[in-house]
C-alpha positions as CSV (number, residue, x, y, z in Angstrom):
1,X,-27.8,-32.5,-79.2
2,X,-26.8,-35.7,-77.6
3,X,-29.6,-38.7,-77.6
4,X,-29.3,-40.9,-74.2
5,X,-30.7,-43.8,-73.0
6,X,-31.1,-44.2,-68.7
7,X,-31.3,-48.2,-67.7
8,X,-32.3,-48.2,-64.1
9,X,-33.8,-44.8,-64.6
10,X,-35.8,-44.7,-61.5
11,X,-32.9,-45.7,-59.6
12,X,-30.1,-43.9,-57.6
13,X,-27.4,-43.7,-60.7
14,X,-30.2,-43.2,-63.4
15,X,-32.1,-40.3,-60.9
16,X,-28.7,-38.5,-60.4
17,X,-28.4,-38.9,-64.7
18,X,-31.4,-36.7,-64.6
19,X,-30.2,-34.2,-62.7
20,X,-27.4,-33.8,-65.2
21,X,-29.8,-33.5,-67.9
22,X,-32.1,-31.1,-66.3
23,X,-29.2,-28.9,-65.8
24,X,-28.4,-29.3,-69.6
25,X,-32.1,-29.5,-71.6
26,X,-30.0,-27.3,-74.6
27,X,-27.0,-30.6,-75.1
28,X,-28.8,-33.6,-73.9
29,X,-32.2,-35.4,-75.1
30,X,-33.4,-38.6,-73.1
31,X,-34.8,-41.0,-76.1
32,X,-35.3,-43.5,-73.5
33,X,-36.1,-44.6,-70.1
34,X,-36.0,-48.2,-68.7
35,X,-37.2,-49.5,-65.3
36,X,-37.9,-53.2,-64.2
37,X,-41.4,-52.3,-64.0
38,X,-43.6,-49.3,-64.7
39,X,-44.0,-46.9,-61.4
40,X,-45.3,-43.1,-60.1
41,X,-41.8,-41.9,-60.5
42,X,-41.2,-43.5,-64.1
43,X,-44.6,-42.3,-64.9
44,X,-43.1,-38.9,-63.7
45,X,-39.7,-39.1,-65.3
46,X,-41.5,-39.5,-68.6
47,X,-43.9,-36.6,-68.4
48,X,-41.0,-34.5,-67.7
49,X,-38.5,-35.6,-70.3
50,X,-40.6,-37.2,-72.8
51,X,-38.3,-39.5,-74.0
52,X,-39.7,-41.8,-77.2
53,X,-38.8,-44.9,-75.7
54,X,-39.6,-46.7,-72.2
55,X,-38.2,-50.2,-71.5
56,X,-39.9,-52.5,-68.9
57,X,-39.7,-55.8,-68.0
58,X,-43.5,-56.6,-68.5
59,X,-45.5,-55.4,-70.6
60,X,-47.2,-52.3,-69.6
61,X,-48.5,-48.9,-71.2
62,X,-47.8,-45.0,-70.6
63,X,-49.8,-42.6,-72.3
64,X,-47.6,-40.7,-75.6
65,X,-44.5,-43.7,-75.6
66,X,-43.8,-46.4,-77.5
67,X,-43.3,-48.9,-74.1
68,X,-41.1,-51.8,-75.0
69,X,-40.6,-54.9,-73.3
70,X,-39.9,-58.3,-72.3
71,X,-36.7,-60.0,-74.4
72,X,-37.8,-58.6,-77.9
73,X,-38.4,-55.7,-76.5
74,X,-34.5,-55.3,-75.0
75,X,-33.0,-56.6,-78.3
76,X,-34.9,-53.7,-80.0
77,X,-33.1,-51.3,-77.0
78,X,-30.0,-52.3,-77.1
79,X,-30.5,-51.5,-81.1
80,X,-32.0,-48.2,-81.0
81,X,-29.7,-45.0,-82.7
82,X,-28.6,-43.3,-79.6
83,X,-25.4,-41.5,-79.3
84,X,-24.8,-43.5,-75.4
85,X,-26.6,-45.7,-73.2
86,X,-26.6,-45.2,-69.3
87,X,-26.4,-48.9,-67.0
88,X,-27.3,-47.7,-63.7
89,X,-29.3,-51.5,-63.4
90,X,-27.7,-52.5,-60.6
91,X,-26.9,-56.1,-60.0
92,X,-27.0,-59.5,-62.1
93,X,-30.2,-58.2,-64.0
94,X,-27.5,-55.9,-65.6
95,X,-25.6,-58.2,-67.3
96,X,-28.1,-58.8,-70.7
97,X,-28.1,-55.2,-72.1
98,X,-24.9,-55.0,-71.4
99,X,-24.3,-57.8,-73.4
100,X,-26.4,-56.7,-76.4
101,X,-25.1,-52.9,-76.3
102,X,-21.7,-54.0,-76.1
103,X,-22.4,-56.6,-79.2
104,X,-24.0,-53.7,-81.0
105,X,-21.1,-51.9,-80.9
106,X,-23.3,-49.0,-78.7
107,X,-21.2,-46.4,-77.1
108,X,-21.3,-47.8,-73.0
109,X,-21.3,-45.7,-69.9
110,X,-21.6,-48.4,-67.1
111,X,-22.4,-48.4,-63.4
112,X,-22.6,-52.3,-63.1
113,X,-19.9,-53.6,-62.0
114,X,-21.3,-57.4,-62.2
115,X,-21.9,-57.6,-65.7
116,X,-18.4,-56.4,-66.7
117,X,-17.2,-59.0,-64.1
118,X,-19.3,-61.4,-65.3
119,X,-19.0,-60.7,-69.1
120,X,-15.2,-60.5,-68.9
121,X,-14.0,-63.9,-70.2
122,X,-16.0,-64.0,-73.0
123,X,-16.1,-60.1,-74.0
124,X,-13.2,-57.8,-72.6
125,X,-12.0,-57.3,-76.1
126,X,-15.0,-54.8,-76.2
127,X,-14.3,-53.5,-73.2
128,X,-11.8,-50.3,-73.8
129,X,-14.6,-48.4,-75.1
130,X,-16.5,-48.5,-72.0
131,X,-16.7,-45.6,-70.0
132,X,-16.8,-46.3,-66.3
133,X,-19.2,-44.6,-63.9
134,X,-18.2,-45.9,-60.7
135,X,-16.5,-43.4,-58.7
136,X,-13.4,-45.2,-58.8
137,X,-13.1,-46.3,-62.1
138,X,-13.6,-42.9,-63.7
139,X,-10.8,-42.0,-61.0
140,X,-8.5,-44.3,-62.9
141,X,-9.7,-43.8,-66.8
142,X,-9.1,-40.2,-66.0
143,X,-5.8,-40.6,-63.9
144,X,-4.5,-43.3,-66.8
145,X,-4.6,-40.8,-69.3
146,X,-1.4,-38.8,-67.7
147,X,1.3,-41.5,-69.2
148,X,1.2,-44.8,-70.7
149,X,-0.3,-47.3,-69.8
150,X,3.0,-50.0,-70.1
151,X,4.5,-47.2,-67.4
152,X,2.0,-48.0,-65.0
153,X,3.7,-49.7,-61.7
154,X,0.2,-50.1,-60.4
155,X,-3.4,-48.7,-60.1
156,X,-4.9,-48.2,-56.2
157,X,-8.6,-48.1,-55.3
158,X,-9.6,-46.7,-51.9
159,X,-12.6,-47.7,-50.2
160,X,-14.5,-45.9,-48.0
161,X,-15.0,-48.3,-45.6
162,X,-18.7,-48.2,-45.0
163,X,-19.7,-48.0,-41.9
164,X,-17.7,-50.9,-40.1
165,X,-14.3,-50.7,-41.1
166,X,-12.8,-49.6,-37.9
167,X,-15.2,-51.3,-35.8
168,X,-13.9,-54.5,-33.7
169,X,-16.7,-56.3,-33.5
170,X,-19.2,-57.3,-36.5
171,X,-21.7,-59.4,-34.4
172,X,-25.0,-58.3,-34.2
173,X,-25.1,-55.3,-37.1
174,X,-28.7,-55.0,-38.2
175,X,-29.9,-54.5,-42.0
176,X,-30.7,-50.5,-40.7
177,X,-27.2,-50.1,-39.3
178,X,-25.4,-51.3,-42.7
179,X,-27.4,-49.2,-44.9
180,X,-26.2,-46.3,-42.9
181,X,-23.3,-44.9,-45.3
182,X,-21.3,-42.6,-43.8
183,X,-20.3,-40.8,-47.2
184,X,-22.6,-42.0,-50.4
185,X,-26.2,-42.3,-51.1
186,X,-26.3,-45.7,-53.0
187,X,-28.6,-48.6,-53.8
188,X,-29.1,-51.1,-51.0
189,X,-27.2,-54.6,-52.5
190,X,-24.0,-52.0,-53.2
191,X,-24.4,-50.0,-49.6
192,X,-24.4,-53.8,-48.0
193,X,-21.2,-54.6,-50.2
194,X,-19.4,-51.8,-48.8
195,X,-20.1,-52.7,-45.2
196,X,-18.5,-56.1,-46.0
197,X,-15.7,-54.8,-48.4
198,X,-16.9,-57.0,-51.2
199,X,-17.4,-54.1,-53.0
200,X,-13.9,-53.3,-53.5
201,X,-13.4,-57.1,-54.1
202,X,-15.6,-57.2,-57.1
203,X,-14.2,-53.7,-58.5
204,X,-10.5,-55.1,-58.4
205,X,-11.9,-57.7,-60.3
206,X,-13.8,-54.7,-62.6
207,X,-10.4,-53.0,-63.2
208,X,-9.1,-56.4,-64.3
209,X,-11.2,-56.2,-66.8
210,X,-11.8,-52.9,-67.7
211,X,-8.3,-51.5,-68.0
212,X,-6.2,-54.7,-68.8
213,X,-4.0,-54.7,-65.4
214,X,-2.8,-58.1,-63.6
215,X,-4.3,-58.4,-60.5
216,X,-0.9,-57.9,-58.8
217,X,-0.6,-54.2,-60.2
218,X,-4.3,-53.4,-58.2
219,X,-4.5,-52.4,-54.8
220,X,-7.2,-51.4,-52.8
221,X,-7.1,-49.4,-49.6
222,X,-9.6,-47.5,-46.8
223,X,-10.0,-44.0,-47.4
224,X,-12.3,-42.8,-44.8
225,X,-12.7,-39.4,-45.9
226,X,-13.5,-40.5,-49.6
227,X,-12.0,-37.8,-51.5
228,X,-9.2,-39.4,-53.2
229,X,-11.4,-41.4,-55.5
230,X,-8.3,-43.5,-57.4
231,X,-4.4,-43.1,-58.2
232,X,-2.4,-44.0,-61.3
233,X,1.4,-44.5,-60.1
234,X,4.0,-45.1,-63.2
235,X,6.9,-46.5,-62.4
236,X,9.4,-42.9,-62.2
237,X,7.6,-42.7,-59.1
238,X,4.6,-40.4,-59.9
239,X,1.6,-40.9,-58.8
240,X,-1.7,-39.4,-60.6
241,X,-5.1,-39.0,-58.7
242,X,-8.8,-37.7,-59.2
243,X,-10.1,-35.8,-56.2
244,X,-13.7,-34.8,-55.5
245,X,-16.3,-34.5,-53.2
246,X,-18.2,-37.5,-53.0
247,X,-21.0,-37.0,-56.0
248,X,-21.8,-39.5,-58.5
249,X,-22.9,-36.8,-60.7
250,X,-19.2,-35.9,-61.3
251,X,-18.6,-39.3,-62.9
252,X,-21.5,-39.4,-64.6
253,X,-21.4,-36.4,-66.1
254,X,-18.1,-36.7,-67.0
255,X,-19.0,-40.5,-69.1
256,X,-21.9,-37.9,-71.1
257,X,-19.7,-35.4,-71.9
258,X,-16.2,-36.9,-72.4
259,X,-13.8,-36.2,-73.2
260,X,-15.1,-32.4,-72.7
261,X,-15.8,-31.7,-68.7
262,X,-19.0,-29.9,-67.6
263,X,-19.9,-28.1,-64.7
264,X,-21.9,-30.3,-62.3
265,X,-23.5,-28.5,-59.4
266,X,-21.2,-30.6,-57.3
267,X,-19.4,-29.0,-54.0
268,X,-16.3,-28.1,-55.2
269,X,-13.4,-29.1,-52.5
270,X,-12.4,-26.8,-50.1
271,X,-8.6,-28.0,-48.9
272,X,-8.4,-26.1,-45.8
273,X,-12.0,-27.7,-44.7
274,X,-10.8,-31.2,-45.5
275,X,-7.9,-31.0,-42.9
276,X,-6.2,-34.3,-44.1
277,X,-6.7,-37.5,-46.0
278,X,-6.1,-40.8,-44.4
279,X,-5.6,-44.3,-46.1
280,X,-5.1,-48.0,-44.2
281,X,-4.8,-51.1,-45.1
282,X,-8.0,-53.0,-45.3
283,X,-8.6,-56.2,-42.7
284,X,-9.3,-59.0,-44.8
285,X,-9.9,-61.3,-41.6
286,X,-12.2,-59.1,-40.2
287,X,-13.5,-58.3,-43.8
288,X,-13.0,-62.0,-45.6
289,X,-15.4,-61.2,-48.5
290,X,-12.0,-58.9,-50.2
291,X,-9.8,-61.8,-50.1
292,X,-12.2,-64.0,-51.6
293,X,-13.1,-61.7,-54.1
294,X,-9.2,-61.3,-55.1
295,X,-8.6,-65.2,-55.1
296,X,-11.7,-65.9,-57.5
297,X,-10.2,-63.0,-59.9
298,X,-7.1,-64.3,-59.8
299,X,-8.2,-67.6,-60.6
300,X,-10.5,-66.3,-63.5
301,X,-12.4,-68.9,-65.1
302,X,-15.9,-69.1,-63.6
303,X,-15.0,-67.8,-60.6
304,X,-15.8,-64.2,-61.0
305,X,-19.3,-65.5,-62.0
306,X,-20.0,-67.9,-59.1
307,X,-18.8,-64.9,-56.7
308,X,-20.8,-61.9,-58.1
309,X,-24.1,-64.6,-57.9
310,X,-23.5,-66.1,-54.5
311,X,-22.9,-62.6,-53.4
312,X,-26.1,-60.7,-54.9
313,X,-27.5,-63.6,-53.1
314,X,-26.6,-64.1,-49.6
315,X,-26.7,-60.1,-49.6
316,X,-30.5,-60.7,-50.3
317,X,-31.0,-62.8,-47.6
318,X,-29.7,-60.4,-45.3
319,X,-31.5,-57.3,-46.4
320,X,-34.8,-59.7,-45.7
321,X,-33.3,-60.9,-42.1
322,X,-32.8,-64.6,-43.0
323,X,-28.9,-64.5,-41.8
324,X,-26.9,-62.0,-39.6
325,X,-24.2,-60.0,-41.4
326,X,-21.2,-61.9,-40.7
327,X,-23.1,-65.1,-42.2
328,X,-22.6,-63.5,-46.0
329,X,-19.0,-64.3,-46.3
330,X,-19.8,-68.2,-45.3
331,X,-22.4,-68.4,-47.6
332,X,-20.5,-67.0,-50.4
333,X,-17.6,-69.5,-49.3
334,X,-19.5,-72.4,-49.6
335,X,-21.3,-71.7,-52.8
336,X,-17.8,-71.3,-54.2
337,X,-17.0,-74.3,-52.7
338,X,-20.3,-76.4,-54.4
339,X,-19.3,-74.7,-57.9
340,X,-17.4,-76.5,-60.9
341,X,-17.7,-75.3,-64.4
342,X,-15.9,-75.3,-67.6
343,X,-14.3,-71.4,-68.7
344,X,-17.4,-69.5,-70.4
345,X,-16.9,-69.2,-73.9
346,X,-19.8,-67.4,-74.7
347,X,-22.5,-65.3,-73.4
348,X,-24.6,-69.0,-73.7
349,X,-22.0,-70.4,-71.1
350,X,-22.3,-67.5,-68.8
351,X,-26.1,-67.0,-68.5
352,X,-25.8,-71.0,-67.3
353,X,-22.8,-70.8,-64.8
354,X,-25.2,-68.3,-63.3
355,X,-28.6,-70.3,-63.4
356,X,-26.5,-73.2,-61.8
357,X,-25.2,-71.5,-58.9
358,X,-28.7,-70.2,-58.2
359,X,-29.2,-73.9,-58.3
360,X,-26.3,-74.6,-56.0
361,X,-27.8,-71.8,-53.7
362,X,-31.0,-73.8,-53.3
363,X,-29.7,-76.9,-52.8
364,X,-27.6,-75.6,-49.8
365,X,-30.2,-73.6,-48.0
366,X,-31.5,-75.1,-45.8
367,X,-35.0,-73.4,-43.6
368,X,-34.8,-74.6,-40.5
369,X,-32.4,-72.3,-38.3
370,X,-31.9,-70.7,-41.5
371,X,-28.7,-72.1,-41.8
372,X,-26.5,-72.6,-45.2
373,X,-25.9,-76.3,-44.7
């Protein structure tokens, strides 16, 4: 029996974890649940899988759990004697657990894509025993595993595009219209980074990191049809790829139960039905936030830090209707712009670089017009 642990539990990558275990009560055990606050459908989630642990932000109680919380209370987590910890936190509050699980030496599967951006300076020498739960990523760790990885020419990401990326003109997209996915049912910060490609900005940068490859060996490109998750191509010419039908449970599952595979309940890919598979090259004039997002990788440093912060929050502002969807990119510009820090070192360094450009962020905005100054 196999002990796991669901951060973000309530959420969409820790609700489709559930559905895993459900269909596997006989191999898998949730010891513990953790939500940034203590809900009906937490509540739920532990009356039906009675886990022994629940992890909140504040301090709260449920009835037949020990509830921990606050920063002693995640230090104890990311402690705990579980056999592997789910991240489906989504965003910058990701990045401490991750910290403390990967310092405990605690076996990783990870959804959050900021903390390993974020993180990576100071601790991608922990980072090859991760085991990615983004589509993508697993599309690679899975595809990387047919050669060696000093015969990889270079690794390819596709994107589905959201909902804009064959669509001339951005003006006027309303917070309803970007949420509208055409392909995945995802949280609403990473639905509004597909609609602006920054998504696939930040997981170039997340490959970086996670598999060791220079940023000129990654390439990312629109897939509308999102079927052909990721490709491996070595340098005789070969090139390796994961197909599936768009569902995060085949990822996940696959991070629980590696390096065995279990049946998922996923659709299972009908070749004649899917007609064809397309793949173009992204606009990064029409879609600025990819370029950006490859320029601060490249440039490492603090870069990757500033980016992932400036971006979690100009998306913010749009989800609440402050700025119109083509206004993210600027703001992320001109935080980048404002920022100037010495190369973390530490986690110390990195928890500051963040706190700073939430600093620079204030000092820009500016509320009348609701304008980034």
């Amino acid at each position: 029996m196999k002990t796991v642990a669901i951060l973000g539990s309530t959420g969409s990558i820790g609700t489709q974890t559930l559905d895993i275990v459900r269909k596997y009560p006989d191999r898998l055990k949730v010891k513990l649940l953790a939500a940034s606050k203590i809900s009906e459908k937490l509540i739920r989630q532990v009356e039906e899988f009675r886990p022994q642990f629940v992890y909140t932000a504040e301090k709260g109680y449920i009835e037949g759990v020990e509830v921990l919380s606050g920063e002693e209370g995640l230090e104890r987590l990311s402690e705990l004697d579980i056999d592997i910890f789910i991240n489906g936190i989504s965003g910058i509050a990701g990045i401490k657990p991750t910290y403390l699980l990967l310092k405990n030496r605690k076996r990783l599967a990870t959804a959050n894509k900021e903390a390993i951006i974020c993180l990576g300076e100071v601790l991608k020498d922990r980072y090859s025993e991760i085991l990615p739960i983004d589509s993508e990523h697993s599309a690679i760790f899975q595809s990387i595993q047919a050669g060696r990885k000093k015969d990889i020419k270079r690794i390819i990401l596709t994107a589905s595009g959201g909902p804009f990326w064959d669509r001339k003109d951005l003006s006027g997209i309303t917070v309803e219209e970007a949420l509208k996915h055409p392909r995945w049912k995802m949280g609403r910060k990473v639905t509004v980074d597909s609609a602006t490609l920054m998504n696939k900005g930040l997981e170039i940068i997340e490959a970086h990191y996670l598999f060791d490859i220079p940023y000129e060996k990654i390439q990312a490109v629109i897939h509308p049809q999102s079927i052909v998750h990721g490709l491996v191509e070595f340098v005789d010419g070969s090139i390796i790829s994961q197909l599936s039908c768009p569902d995060m449970r085949i990822p996940i599952s696959y991070a629980i139960s590696y390096p065995e595979r279990w049946e998922t309940g996923a659709k299972f890919l009908e070749l004649f039905e899917i007609g064809k598979l397309e793949f173009f090259k992204p606009d990064e004039e029409r879609f600025p936030l990819l370029k950006i997002a490859k320029e601060c990788g490249e440039k490492g440093s603090f870069y990757p830090i500033v980016l992932t912060v400036a971006d979690e929050l100009a998306v913010d502002m749009f989800l609440k209707g402050a700025i119109h969807f083509t206004e993210i990119p600027f703001i992320v510009e001109r935080i980048l712009e404002k920022a100037d820090f010495k190369k973390p070192e530490n986690y110390e360094d990195v928890i500051f670089i963040i706190e700073e450009t939430k600093k620079i962020f204030k000092n820009l905005y500016k509320t009348a017009g609701g304008k980034i100054a």
